[in-house]
N, C-alpha and C positions, 0 to 999 in steps of 0.2 A: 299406672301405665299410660301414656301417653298416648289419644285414639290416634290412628291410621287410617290413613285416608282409604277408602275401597277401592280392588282393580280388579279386573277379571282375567285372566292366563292371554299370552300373546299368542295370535292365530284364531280367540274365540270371541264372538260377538253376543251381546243382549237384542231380543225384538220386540219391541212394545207391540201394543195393540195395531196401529197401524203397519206397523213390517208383519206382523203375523196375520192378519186380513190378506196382503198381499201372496205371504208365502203359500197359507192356504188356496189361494184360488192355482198356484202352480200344482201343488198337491193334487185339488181336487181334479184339474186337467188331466193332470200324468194318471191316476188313476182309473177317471173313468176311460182313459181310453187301451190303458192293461186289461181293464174289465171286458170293454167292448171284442179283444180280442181272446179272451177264453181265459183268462190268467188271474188263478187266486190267491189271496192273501197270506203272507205268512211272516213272521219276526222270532227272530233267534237276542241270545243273552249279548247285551253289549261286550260283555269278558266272553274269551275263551280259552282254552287251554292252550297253555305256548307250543305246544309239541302240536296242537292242530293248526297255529298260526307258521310256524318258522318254516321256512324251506320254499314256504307256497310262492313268493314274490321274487325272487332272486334275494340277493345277498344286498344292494339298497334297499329292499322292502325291510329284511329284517332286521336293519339300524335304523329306520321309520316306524317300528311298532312299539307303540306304548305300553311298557312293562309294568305289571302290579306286584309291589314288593309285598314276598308273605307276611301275613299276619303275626304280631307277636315280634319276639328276638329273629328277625329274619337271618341275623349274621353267625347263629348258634351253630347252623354247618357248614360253614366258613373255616377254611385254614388258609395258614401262607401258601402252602402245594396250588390251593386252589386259584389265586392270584399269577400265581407263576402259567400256570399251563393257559390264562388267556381270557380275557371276558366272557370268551361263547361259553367256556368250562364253567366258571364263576357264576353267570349269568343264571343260571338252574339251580345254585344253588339257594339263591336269595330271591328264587322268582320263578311261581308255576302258573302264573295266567296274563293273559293282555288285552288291551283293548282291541273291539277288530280292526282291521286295516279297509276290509272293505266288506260286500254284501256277498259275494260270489263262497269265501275258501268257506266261512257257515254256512250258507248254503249246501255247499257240495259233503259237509261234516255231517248234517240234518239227511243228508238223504240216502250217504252212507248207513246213520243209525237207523232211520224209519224205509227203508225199500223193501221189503218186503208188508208194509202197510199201504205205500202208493201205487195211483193207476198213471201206469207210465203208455203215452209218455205224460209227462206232469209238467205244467208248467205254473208258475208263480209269481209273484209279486212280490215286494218289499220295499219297503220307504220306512227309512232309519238312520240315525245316525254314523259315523265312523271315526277316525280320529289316526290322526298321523303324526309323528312326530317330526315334522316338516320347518324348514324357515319360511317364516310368513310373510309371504310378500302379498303384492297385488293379485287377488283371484287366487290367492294359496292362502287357504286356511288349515287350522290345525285340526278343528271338529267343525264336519258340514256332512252334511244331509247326500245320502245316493237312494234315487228311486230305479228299485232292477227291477227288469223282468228277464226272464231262464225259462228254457226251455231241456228238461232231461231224457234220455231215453230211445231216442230217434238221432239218425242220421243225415236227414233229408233237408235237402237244401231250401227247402220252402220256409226253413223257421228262419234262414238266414235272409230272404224275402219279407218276412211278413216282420220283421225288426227294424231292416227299412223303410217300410210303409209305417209302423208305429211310432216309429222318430219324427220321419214328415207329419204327421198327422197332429202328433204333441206341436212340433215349432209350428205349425199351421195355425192349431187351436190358439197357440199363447199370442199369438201375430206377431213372430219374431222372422223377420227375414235378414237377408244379407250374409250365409251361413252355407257351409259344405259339409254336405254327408261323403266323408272318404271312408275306401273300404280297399282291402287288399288280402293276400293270403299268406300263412306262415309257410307253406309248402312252397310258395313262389321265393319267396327271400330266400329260404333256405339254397333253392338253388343259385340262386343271387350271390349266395357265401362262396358257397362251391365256385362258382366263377368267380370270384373277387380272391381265389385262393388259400380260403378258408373251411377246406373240408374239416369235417369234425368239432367245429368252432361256432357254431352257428348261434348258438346264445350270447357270446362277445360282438356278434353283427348286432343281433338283432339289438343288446343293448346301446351299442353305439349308433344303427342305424333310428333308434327312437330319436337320442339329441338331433338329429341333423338343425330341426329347426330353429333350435334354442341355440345352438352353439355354432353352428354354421360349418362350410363342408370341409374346410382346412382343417379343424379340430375332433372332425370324426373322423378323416383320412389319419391324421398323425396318430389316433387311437387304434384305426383298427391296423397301422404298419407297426407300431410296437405289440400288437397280439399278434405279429407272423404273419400277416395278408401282405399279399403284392400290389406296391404302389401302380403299373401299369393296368395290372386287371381291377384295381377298386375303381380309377377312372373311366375302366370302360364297363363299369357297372352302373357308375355316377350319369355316365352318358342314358342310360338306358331311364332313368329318373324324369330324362327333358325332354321324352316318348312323344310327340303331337301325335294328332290323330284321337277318331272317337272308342272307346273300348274292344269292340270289335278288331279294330286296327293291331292296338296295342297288344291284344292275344297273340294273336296270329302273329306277329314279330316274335314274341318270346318263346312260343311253337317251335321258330327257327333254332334260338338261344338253346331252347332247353330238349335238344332232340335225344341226348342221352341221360339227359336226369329226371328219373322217373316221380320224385317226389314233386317236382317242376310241373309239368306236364298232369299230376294228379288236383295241383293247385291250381290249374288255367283251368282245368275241366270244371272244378266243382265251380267256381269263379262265373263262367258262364253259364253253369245252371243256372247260378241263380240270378243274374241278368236276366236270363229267358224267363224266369217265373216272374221277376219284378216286370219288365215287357208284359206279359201276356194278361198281369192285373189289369189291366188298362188304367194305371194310376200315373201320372205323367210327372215324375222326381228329376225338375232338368239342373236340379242343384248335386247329382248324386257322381262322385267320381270315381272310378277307378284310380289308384292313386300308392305306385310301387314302392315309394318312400316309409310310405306308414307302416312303424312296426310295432308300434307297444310294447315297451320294456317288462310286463306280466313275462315270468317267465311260464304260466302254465297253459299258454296259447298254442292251438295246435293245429288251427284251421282258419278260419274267414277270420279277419280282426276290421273293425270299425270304428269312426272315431266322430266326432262333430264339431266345428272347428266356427269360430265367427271371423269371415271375408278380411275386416279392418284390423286382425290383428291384436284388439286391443286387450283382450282377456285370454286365456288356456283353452284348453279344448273344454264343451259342453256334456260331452258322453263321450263314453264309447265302451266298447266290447269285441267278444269273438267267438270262437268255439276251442271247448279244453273239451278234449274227449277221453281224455282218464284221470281228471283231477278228484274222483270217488275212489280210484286204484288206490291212491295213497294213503288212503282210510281204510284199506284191507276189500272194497269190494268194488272190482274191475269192471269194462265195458259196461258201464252207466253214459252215453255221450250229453254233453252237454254244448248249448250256447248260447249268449246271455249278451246285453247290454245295460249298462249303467246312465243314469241320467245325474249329473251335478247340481243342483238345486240354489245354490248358491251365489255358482257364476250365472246361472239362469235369472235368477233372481237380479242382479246386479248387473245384468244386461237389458231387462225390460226398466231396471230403474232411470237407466242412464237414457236409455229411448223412451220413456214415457209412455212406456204401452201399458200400464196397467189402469181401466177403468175408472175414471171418476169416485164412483161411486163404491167405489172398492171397501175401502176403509169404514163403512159407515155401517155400524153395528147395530143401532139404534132408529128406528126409523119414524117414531113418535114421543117424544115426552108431556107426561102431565105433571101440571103445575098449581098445585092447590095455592090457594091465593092467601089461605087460614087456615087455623085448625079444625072448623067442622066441614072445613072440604075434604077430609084426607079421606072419613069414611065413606063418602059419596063419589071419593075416586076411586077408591080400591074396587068396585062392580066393571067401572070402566075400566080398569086396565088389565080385569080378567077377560072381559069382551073382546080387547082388540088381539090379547094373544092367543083366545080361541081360536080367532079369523085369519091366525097365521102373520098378524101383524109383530113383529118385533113393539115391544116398547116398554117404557119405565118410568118410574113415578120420581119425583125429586123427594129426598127425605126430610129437609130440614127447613122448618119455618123461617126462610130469609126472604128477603125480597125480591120482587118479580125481576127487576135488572138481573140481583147474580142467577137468576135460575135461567133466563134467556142468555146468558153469557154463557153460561153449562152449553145449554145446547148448540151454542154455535161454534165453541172450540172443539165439540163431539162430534162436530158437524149433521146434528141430527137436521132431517129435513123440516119437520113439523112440531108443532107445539099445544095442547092444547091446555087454555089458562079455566080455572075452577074459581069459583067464587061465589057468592052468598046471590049474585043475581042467575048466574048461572045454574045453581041447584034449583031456584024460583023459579023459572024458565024451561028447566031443562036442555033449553041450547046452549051447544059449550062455545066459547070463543077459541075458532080452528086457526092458528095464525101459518103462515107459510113463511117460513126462515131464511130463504131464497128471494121469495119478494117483498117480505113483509105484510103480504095482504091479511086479513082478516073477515072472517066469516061465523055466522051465529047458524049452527046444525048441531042435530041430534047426536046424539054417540052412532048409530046404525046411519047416519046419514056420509059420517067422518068416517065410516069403516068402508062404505061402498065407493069415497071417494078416494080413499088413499089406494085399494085393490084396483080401481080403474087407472090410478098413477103409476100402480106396480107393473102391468100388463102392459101398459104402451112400449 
């Protein structure tokens, strides 16, 4: 058999040690500062069962979910009938489970099954995988990483506040600027429908009003006039999109708009709470918009939706979220409210790559190597390289008796910073020669002399 060359699936990437240094330090950000605000860990099964995935996304999500075809002769309950009446029908025949689509519809399946074990309101974490079956383009992968936090159980508009403030806080920590936290309401669009002439229809807006940006506004107007909307009233909904003015403003205008539609008027309300609790932090977000456009094609949004978008354009949006406040109903157990945002780790990732905001010294895993010069240095290094990682110092011993060039080659394409070389004068002495990889210099100190100085290098 002829070998083949190796590939890995389109839309998925490999990370060596250096992209995973980097990834990590996004992790460890996004985390500590879920932690810092009250939210605990939790992971569900990469597979779930199809019946808890389908229906959750609308009807593009559910030709984006990755099917697992059953074990064995999958096509044993398969008939022609089956073919005929349609893929959805066919589809269950040959297939009870799928990858997830995101971190949220498990989530909401987890708290379904465990709510009478949690203290609500409860709120969580999660940083996991997902997997879509997507065309891979720039910033669209097929398996990428979402780190969520959710909050269940409550109502109250402060958790739609303090998501806000956890957004800023992550792109602060990571030092990514140049970026907009848009936020808007599903109860405001809705009336938006209504007035664009599409009472009853409001999930054909809301999915055509997601493309606006990707597709541009000729091609969502020609969408939503073949769903039955009135080309006069979409225009003068489109108008209502080019709103100047600071939010405050923008309220009180649609106040006017929406004087007889109550779900309208429930969505300005909540909307300004929670401005007034973001205000009242004393936390100053002058990147954060009000922003009517935003609708997220998620069909099970039912309240605040949010999103986080980079200024230039050059990649997708970096998060977002909202509040589904009965997406537990569809798992048999109702009024659980929930609200959550997603973070994408990916394009986050590949946006600090492209600005070079990640650390120096990021990657550097290693922070001393020993270098025995002979074989009866190896036992007289093994004491030392217990000492340095008592003292919290990263380090490693070079395994193979070669010569001092490839073992200083080792360390400088590891990019370790320090080196220290062992040898038959060195054990006689007990000073080890310290070298510094960086400048090259060299120094003759004790093992306790190299540990106090490397700790005083680490601290500065």
């Amino acid at each position: 058999m002829k070998n083949q060359r190796p590939t890995i699936p389109r839309g998925t990437r490999d990370f060596g040690p250096a992209e995973m240094a980097k990834r990590n330090l996004i992790f460890t950000t996004i985390k500590t500062v879920f932690q810092k605000f009250g939210y605990q860990p939790l992971e569900t099964p990469g597979m779930e069962n199809l019946n808890v995935l389908m229906g959750k996304y609308g009807d593009e999500g559910d030709q984006l979910l990755f099917k697992i075809l059953n074990s064995g002769d999958f096509l044993k309950a398969m008939s022609a009938k089956d073919l005929e009446d349609g893929y959805r029908h066919s589809l269950l025949k040959v297939s009870e489970k799928g990858l997830r689509y995101d971190l949220t519809v498990p989530f909401a399946r987890h708290v379904a099954m465990n709510h009478n074990k949690l203290v609500f309101p409860f709120k969580r974490y999660q940083i996991q995988p997902v997997w879509r079956a997507d065309r891979p383009q720039k910033g669209r992968y097929r398996e990428f990483y979402q780190c969520d936090a959710d909050v269940v159980g409550t109502r109250s508009m402060i958790n739609e506040a303090e998501m806000v403030w956890m957004i800023y806080e992550i792109f602060n920590n990571l030092g990514i600027e140049g970026y907009t936290i848009k936020i808007n309401h599903r109860k405001i669009l809705e009336a938006l429908s209504v007035l664009a002439g599409g009472e009853g229809k409001e999930n054909a807006f809301y999915i055509a009003i997601d493309k606006l940006e990707k597709t541009g506004k000729e091609k969502v107007i020609g969408e939503l006039m073949k769903g039955g909307f009135d080309r006069d009233k979409i225009n003068n909904v489109f108008s209502l999109f080019e709103m100047t003015g600071d939010t405050r403003e923008k309220i009180a205008r649609l106040k006017k708009k929406f004087q007889s539609l109550e779900a309208g008027i429930s969505g300005l309300q909540e909307m300004e709470e929670t401005f007034l609790h973001i205000q009242n932090s004393e936390i100053n977000i002058p990147n954060l918009r009000f922003d009517l456009s935003l609708a997220r094609g998620l069909s099970y949004y039912t309240g605040s939706i949010f999103e986080v978008t980079i200024d230039d354009g050059s990649i997708g949006s970096l998060s977002g979220g909202g509040r589904y406040d009965d997406l537990t109903g569809l798992y048999g157990v109702p009024d659980i409210p929930g609200v959550g945002f997603s973070l994408g780790v990916d394009r986050i990732y590949d946006v600090m790559e492209k600005r070079d905001l990640f650390p120096d010294q990021t990657s550097i895993s290693t922070t001393v190597l020993l270098t025995p010069l002979d074989t009866e240095a190896v036992p007289f290094s093994l004491p030392m390289l217990t000492r340095l990682r008592s003292n919290g110092i990263s380090a490693e011993i070079y395994p193979d008796q070669v010569k001092i060039k490839k073992q200083l080659n080792y360390a400088d394409r590891k990019g370790i910073p320090y080196v220290i070389l062992i040898g038959s004068q060195e054990m006689e002495t007990g000073k080890l020669t310290f070298k510094s990889m960086h400048t090259g210099k060299q120094e003759a100190l004790t093992i306790g002399e190299i540990i106090e100085k490397i700790k005083n290098q680490m601290n500065d």
